[in-house]
ModelCIF file with pLDDT and N, C-alpha, C, O atoms, coordinates in Angstrom:
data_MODEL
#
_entry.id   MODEL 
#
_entity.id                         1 
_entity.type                       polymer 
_entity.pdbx_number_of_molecules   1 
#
_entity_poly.entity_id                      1 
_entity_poly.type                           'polypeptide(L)' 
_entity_poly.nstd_linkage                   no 
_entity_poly.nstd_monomer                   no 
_entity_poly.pdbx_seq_one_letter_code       
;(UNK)(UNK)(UNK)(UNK)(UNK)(UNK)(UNK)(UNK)(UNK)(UNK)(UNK)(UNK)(UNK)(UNK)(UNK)(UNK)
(UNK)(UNK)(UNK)(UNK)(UNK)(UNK)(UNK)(UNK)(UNK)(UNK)(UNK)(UNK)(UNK)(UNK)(UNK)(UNK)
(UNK)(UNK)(UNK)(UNK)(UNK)(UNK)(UNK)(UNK)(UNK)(UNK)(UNK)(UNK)(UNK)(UNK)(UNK)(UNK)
(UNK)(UNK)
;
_entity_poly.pdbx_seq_one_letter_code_can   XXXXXXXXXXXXXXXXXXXXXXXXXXXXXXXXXXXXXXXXXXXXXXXXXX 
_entity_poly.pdbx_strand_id                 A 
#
loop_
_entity_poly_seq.entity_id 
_entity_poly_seq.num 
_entity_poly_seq.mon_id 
_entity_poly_seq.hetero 
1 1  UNK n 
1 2  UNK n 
1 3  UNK n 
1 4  UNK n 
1 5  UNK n 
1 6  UNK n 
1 7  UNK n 
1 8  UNK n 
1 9  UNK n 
1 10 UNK n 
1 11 UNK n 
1 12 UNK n 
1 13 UNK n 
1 14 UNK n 
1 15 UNK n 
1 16 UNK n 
1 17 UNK n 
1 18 UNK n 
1 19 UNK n 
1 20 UNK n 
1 21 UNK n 
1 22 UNK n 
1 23 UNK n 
1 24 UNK n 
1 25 UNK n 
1 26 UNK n 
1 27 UNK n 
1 28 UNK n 
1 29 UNK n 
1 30 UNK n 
1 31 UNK n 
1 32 UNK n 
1 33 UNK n 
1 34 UNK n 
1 35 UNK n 
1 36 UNK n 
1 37 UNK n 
1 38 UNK n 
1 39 UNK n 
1 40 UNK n 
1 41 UNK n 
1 42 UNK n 
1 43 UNK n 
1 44 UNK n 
1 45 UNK n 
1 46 UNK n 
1 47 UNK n 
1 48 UNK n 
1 49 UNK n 
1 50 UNK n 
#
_struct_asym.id          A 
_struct_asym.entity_id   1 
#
loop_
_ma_qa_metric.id 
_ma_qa_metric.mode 
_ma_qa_metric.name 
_ma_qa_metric.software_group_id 
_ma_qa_metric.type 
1 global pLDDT . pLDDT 
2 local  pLDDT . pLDDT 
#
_ma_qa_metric_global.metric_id      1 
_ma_qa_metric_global.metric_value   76.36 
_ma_qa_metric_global.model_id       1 
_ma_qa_metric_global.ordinal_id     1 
#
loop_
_ma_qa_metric_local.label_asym_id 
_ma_qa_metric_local.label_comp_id 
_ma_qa_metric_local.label_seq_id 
_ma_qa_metric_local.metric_id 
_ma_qa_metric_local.metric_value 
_ma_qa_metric_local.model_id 
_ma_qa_metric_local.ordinal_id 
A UNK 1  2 73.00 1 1  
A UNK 2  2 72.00 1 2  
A UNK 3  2 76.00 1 3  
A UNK 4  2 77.00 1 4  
A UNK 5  2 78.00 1 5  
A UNK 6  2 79.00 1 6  
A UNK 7  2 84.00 1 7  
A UNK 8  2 81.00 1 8  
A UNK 9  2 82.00 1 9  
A UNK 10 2 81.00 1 10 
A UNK 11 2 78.00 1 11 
A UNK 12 2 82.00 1 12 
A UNK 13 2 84.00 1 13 
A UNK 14 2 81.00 1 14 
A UNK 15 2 78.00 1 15 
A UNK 16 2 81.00 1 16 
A UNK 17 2 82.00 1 17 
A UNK 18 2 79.00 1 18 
A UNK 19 2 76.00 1 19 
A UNK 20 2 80.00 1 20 
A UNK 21 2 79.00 1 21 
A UNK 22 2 75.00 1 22 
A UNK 23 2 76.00 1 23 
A UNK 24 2 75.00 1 24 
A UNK 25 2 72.00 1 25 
A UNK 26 2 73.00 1 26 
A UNK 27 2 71.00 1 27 
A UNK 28 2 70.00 1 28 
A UNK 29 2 74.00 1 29 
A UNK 30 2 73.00 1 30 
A UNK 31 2 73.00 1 31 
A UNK 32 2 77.00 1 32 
A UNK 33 2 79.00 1 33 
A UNK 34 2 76.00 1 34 
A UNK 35 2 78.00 1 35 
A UNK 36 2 81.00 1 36 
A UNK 37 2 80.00 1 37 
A UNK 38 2 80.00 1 38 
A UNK 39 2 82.00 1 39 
A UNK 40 2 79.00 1 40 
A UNK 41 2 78.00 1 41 
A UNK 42 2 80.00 1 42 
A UNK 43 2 79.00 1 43 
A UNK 44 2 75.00 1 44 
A UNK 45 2 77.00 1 45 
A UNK 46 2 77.00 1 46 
A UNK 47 2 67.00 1 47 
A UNK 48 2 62.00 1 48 
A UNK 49 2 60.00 1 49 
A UNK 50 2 56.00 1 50 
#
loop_
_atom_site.group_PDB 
_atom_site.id 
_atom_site.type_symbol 
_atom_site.label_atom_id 
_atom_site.label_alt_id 
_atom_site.label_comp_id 
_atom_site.label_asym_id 
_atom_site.label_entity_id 
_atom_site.label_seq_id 
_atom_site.pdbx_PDB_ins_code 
_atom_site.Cartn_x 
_atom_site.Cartn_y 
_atom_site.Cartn_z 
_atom_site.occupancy 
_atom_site.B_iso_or_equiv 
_atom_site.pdbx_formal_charge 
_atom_site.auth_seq_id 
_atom_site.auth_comp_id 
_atom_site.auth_asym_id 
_atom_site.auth_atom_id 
_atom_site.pdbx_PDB_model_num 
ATOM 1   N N  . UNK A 1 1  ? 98.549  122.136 96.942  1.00 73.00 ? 1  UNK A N  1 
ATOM 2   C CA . UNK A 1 1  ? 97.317  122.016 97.674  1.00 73.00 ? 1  UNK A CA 1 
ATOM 3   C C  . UNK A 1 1  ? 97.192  123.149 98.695  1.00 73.00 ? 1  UNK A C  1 
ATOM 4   O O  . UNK A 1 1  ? 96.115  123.741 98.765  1.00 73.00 ? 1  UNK A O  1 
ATOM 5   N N  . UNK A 1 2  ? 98.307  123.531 99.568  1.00 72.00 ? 2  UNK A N  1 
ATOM 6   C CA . UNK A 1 2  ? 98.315  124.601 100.555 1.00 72.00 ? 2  UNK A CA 1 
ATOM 7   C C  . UNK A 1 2  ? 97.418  125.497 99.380  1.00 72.00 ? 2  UNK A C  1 
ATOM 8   O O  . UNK A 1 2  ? 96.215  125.585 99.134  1.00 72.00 ? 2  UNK A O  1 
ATOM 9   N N  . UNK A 1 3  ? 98.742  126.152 98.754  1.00 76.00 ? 3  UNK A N  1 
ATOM 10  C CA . UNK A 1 3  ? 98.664  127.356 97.767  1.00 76.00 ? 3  UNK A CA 1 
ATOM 11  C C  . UNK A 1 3  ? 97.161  127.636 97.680  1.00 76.00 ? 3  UNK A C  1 
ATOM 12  O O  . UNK A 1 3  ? 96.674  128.686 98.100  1.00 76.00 ? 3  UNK A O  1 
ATOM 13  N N  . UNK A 1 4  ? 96.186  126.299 96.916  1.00 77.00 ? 4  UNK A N  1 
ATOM 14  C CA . UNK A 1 4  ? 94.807  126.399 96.605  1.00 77.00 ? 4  UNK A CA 1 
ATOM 15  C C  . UNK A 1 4  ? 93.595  126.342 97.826  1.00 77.00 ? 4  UNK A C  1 
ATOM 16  O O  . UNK A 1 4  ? 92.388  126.569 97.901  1.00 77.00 ? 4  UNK A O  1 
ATOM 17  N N  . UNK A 1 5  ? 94.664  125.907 98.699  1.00 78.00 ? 5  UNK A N  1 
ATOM 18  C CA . UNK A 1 5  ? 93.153  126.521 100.261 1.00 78.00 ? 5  UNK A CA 1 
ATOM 19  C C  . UNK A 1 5  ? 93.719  127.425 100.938 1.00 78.00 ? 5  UNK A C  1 
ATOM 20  O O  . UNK A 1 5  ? 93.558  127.450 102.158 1.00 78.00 ? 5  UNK A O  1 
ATOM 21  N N  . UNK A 1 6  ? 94.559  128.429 100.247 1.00 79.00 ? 6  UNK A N  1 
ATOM 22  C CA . UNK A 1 6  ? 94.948  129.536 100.910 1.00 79.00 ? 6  UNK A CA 1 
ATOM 23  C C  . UNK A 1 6  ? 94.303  130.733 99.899  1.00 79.00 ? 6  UNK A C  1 
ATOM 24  O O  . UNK A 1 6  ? 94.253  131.906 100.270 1.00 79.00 ? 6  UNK A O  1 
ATOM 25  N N  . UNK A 1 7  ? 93.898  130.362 98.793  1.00 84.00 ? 7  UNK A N  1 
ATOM 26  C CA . UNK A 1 7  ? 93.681  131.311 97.784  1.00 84.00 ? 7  UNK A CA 1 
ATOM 27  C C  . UNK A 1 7  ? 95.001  131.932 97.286  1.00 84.00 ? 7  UNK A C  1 
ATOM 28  O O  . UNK A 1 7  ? 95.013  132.895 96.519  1.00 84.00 ? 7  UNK A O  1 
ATOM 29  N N  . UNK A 1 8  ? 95.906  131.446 97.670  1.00 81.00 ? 8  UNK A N  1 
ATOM 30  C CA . UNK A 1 8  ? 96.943  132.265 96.686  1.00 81.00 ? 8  UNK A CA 1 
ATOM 31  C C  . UNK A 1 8  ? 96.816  131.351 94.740  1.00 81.00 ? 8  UNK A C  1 
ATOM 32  O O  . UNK A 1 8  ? 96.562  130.187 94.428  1.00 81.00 ? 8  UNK A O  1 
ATOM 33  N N  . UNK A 1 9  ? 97.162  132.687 93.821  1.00 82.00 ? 9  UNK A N  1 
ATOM 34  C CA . UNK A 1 9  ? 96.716  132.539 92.707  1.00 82.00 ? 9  UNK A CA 1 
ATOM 35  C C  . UNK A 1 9  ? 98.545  132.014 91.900  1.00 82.00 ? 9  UNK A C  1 
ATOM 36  O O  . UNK A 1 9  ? 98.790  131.656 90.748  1.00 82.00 ? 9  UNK A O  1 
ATOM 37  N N  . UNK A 1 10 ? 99.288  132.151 92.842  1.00 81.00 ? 10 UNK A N  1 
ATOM 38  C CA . UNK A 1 10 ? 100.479 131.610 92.097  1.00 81.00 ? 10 UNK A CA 1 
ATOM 39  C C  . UNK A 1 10 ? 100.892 131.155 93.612  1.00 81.00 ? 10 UNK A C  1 
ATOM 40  O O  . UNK A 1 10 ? 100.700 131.586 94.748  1.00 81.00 ? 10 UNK A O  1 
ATOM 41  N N  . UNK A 1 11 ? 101.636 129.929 92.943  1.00 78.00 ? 11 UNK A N  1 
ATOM 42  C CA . UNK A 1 11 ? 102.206 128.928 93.970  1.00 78.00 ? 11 UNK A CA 1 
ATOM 43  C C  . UNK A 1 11 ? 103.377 129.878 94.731  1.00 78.00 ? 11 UNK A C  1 
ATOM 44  O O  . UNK A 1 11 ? 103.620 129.958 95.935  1.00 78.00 ? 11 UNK A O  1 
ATOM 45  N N  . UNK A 1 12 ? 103.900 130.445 93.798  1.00 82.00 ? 12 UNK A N  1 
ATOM 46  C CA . UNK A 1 12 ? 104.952 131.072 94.352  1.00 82.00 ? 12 UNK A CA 1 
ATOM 47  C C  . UNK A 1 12 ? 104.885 131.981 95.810  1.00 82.00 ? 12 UNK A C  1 
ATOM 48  O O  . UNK A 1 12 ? 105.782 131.920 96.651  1.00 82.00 ? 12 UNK A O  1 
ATOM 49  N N  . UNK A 1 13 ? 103.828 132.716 95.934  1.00 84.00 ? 13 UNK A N  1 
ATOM 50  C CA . UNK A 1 13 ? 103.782 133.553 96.722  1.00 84.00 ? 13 UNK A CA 1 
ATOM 51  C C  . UNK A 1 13 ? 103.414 132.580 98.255  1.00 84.00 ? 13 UNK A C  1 
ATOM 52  O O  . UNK A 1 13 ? 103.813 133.015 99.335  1.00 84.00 ? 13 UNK A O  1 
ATOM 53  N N  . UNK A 1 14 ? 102.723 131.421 98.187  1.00 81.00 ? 14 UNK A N  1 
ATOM 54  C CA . UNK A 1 14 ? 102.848 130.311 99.219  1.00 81.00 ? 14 UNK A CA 1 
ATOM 55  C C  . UNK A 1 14 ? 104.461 130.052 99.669  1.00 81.00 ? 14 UNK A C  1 
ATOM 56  O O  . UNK A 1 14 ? 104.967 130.284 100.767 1.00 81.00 ? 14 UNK A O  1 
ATOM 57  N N  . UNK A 1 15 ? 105.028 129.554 98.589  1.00 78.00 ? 15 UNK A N  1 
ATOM 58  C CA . UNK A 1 15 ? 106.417 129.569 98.951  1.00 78.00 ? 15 UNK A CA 1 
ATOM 59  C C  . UNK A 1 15 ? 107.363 130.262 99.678  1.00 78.00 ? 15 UNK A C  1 
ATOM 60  O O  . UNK A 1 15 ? 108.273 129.996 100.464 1.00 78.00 ? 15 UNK A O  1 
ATOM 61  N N  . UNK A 1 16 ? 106.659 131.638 98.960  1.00 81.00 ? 16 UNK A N  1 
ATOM 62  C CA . UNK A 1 16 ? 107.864 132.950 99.493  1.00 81.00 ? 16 UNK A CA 1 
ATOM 63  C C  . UNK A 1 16 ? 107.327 133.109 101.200 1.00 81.00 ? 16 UNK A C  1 
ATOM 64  O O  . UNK A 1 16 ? 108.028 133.345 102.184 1.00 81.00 ? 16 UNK A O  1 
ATOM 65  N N  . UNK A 1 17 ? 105.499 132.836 101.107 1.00 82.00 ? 17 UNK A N  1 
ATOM 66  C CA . UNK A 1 17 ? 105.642 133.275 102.562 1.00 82.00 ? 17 UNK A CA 1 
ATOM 67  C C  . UNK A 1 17 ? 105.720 132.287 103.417 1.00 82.00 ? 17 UNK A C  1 
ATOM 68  O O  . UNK A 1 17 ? 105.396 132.614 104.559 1.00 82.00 ? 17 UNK A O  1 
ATOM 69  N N  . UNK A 1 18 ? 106.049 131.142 103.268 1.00 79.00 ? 18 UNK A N  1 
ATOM 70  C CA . UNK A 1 18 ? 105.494 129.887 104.141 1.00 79.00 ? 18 UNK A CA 1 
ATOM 71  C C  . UNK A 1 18 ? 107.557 129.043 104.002 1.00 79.00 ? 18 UNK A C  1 
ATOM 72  O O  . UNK A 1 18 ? 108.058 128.154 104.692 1.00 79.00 ? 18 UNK A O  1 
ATOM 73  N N  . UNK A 1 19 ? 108.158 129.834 102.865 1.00 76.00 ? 19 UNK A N  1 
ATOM 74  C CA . UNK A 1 19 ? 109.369 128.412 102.951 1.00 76.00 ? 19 UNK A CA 1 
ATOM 75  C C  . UNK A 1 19 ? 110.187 128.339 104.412 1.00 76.00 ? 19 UNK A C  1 
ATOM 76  O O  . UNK A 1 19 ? 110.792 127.346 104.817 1.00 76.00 ? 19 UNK A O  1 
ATOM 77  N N  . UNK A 1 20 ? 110.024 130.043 105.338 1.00 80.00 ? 20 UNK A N  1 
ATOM 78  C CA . UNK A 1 20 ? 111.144 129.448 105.938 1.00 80.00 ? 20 UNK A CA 1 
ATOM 79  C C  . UNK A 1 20 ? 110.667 128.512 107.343 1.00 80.00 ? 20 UNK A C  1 
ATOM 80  O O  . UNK A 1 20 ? 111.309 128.298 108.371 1.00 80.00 ? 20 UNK A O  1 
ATOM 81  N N  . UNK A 1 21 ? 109.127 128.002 106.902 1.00 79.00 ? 21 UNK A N  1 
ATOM 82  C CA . UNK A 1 21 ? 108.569 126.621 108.050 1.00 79.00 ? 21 UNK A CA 1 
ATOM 83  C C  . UNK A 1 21 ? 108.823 125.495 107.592 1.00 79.00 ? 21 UNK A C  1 
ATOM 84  O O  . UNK A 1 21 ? 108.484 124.559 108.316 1.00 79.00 ? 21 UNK A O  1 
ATOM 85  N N  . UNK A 1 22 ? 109.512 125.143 106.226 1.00 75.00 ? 22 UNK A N  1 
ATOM 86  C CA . UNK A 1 22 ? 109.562 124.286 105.904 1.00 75.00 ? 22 UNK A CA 1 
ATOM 87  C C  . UNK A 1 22 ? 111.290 123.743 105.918 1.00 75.00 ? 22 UNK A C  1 
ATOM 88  O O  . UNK A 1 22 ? 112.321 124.345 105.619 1.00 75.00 ? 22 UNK A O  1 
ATOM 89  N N  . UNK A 1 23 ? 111.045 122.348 106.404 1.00 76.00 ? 23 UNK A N  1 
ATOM 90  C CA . UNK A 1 23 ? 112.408 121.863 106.533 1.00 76.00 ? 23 UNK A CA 1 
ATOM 91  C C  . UNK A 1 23 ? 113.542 121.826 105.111 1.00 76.00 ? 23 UNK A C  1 
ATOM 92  O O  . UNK A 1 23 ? 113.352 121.403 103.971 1.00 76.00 ? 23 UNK A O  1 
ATOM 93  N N  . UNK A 1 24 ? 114.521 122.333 105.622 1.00 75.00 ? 24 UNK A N  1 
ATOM 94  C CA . UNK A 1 24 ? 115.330 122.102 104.492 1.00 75.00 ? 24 UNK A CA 1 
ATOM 95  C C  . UNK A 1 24 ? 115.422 120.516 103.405 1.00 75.00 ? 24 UNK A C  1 
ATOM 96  O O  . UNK A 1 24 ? 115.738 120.476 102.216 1.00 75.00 ? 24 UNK A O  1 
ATOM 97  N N  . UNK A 1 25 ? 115.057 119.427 104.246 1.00 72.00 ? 25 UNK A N  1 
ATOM 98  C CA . UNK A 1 25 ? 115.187 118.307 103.416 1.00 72.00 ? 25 UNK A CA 1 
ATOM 99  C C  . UNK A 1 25 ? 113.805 118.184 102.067 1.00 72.00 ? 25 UNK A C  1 
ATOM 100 O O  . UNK A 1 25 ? 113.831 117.550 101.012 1.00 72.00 ? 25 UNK A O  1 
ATOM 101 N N  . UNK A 1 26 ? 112.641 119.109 102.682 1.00 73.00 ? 26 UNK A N  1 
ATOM 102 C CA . UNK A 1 26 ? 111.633 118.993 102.101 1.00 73.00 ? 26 UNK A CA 1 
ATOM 103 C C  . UNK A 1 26 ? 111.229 119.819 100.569 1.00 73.00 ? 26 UNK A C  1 
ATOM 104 O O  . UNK A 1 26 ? 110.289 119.821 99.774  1.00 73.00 ? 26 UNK A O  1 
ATOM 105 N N  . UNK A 1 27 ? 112.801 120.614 100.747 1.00 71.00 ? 27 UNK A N  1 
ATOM 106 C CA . UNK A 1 27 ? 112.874 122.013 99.536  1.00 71.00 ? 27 UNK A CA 1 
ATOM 107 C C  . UNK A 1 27 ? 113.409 121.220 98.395  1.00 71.00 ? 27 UNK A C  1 
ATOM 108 O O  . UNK A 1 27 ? 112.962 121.454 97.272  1.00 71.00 ? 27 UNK A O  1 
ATOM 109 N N  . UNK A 1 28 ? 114.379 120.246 98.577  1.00 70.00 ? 28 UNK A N  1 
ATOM 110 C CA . UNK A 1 28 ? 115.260 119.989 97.367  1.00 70.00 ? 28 UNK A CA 1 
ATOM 111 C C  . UNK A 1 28 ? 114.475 119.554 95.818  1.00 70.00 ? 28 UNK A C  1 
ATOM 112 O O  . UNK A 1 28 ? 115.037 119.687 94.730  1.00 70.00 ? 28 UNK A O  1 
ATOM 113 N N  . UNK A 1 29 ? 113.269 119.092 95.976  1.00 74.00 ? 29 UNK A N  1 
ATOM 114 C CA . UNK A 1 29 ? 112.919 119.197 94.668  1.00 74.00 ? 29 UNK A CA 1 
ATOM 115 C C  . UNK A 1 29 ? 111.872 120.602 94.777  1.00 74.00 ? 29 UNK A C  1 
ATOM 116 O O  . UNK A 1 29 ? 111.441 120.813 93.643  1.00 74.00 ? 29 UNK A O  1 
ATOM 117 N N  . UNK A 1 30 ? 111.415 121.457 95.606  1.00 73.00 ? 30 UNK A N  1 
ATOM 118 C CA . UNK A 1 30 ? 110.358 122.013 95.779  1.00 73.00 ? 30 UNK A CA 1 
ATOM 119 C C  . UNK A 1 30 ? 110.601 123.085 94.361  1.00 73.00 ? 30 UNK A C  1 
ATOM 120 O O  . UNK A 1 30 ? 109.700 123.388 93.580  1.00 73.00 ? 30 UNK A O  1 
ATOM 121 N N  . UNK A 1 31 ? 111.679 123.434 94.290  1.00 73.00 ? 31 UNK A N  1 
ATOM 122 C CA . UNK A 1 31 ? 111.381 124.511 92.542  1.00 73.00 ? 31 UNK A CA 1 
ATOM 123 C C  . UNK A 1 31 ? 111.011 123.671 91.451  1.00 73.00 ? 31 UNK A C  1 
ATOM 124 O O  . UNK A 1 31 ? 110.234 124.068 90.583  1.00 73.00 ? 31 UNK A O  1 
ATOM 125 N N  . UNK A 1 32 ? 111.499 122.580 91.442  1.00 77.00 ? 32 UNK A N  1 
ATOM 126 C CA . UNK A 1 32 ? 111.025 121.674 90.060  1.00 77.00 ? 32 UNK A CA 1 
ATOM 127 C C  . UNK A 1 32 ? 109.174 121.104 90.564  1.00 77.00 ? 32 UNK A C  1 
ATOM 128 O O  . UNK A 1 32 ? 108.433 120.564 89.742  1.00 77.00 ? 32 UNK A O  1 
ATOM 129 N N  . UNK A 1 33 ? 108.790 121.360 91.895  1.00 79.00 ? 33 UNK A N  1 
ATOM 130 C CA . UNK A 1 33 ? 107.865 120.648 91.713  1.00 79.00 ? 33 UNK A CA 1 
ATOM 131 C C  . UNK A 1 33 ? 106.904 122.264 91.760  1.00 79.00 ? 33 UNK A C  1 
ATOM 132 O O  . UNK A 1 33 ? 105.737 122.162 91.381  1.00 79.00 ? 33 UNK A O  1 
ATOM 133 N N  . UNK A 1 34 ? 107.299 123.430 92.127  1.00 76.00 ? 34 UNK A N  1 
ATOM 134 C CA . UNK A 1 34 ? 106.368 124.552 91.575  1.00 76.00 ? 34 UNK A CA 1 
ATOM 135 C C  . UNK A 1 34 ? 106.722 125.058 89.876  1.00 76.00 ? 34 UNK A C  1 
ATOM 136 O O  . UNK A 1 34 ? 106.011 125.842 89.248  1.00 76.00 ? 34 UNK A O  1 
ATOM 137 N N  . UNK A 1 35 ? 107.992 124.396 89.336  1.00 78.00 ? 35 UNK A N  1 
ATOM 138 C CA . UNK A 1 35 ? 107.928 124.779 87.749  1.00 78.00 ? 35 UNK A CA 1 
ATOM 139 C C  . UNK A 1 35 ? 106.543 123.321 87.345  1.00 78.00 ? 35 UNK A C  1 
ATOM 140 O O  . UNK A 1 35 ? 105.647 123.680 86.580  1.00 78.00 ? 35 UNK A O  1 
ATOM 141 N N  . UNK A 1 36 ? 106.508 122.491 87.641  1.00 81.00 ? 36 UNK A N  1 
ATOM 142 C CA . UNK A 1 36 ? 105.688 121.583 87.287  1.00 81.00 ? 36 UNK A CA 1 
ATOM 143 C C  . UNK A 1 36 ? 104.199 121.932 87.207  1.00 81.00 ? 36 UNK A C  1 
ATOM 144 O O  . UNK A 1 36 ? 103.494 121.726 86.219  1.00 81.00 ? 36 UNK A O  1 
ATOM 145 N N  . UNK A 1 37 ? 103.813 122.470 88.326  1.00 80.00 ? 37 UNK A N  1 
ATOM 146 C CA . UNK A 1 37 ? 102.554 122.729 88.465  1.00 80.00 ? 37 UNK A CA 1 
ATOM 147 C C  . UNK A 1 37 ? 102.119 124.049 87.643  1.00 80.00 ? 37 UNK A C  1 
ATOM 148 O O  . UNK A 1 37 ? 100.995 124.475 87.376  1.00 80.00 ? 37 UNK A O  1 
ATOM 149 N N  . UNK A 1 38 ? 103.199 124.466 87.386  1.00 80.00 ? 38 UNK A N  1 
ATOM 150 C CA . UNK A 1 38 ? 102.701 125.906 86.230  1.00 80.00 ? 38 UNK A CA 1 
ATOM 151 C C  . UNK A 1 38 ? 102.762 125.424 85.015  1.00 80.00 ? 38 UNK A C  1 
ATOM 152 O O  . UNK A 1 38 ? 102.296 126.119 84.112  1.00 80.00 ? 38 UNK A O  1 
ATOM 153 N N  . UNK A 1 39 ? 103.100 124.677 84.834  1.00 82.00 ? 39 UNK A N  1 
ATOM 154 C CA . UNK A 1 39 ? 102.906 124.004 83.719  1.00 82.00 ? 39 UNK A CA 1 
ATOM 155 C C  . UNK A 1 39 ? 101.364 123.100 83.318  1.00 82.00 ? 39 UNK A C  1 
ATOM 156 O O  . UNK A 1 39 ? 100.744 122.793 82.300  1.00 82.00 ? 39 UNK A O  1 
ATOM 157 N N  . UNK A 1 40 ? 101.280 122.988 84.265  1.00 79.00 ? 40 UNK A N  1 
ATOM 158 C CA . UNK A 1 40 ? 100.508 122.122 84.157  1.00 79.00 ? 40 UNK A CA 1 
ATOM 159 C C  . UNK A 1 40 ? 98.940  123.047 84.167  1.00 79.00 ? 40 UNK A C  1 
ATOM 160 O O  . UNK A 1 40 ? 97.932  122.918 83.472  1.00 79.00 ? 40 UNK A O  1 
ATOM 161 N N  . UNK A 1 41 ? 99.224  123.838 85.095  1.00 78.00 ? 41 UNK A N  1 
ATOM 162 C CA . UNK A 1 41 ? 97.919  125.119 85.136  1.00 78.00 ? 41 UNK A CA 1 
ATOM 163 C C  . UNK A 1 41 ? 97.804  125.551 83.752  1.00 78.00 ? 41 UNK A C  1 
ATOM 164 O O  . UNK A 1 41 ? 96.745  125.586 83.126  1.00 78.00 ? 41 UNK A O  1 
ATOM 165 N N  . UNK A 1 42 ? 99.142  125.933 83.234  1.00 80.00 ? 42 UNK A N  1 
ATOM 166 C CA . UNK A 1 42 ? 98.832  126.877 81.851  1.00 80.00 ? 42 UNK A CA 1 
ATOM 167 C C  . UNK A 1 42 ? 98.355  125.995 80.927  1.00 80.00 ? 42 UNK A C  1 
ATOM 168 O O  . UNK A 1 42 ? 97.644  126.617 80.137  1.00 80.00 ? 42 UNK A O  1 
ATOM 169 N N  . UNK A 1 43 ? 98.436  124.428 80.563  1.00 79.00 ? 43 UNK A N  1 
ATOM 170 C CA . UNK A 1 43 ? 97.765  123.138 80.187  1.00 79.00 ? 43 UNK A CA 1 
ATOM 171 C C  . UNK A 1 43 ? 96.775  123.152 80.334  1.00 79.00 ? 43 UNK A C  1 
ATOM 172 O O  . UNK A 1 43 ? 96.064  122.854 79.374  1.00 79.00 ? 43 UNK A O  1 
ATOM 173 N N  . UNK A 1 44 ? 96.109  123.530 81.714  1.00 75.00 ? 44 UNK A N  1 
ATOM 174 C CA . UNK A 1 44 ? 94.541  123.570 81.964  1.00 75.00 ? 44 UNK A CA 1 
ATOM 175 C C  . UNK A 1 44 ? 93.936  124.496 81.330  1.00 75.00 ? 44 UNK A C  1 
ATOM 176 O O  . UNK A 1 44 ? 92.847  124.276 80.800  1.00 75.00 ? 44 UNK A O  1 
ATOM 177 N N  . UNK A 1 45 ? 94.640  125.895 81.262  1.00 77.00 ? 45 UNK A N  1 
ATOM 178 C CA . UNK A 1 45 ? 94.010  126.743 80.856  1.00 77.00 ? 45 UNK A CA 1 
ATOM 179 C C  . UNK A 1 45 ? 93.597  127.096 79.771  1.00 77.00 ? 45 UNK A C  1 
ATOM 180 O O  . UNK A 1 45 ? 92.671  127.873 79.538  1.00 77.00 ? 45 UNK A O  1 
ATOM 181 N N  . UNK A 1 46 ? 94.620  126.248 78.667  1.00 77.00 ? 46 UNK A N  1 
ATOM 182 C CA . UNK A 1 46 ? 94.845  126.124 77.477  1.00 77.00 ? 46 UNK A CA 1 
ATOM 183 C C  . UNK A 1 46 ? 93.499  125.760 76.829  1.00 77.00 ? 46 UNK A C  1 
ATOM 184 O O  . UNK A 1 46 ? 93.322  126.187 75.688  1.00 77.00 ? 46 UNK A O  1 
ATOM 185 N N  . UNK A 1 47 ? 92.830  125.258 77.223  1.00 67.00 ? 47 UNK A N  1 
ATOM 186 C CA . UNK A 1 47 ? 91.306  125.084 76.859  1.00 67.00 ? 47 UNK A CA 1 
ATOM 187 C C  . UNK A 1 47 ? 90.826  123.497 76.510  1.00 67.00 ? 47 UNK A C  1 
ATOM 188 O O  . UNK A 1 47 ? 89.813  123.113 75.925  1.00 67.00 ? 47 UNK A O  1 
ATOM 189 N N  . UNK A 1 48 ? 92.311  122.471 77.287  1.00 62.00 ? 48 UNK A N  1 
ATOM 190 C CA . UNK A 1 48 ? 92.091  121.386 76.748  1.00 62.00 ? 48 UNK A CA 1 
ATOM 191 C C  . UNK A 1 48 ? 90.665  120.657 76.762  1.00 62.00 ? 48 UNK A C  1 
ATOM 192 O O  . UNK A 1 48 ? 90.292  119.888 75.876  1.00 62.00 ? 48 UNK A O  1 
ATOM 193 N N  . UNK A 1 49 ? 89.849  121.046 78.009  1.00 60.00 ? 49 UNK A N  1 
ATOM 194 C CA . UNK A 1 49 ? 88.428  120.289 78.153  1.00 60.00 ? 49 UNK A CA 1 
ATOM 195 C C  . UNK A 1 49 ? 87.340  120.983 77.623  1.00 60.00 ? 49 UNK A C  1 
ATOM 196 O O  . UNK A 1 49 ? 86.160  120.634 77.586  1.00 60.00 ? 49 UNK A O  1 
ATOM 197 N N  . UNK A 1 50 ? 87.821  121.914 77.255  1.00 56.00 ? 50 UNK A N  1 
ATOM 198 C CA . UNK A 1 50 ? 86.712  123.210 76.342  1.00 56.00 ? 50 UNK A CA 1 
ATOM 199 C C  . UNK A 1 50 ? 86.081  122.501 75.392  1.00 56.00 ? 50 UNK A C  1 
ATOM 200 O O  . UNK A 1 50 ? 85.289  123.056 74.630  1.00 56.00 ? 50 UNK A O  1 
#
């Protein structure tokens, strides 16, 4: 959600500039939950509602 009202176009670059505000307890799933969401984008993009 940050990522998308920041305009960044990959989650990642939210991450890289924003992780070191974020508490360490709050990271431990945070790579599985940005592999998730790319997944899920490239799903969207895929043309499923086309």
């Amino acid at each position: 959600m940050v990522s998308y009202q920041l305009g960044h176009s990959d989650i990642s670059t939210t991450a890289n500039l924003y992780d070191k505000f974020v508490p360490e307890h709050f990271k431990v799933g945070f790579e599985a939950a940005i592999k998730e969401r790319k997944e899920l984008v490239e799903w969207l993009k895929g043309g499923y509602f086309e």
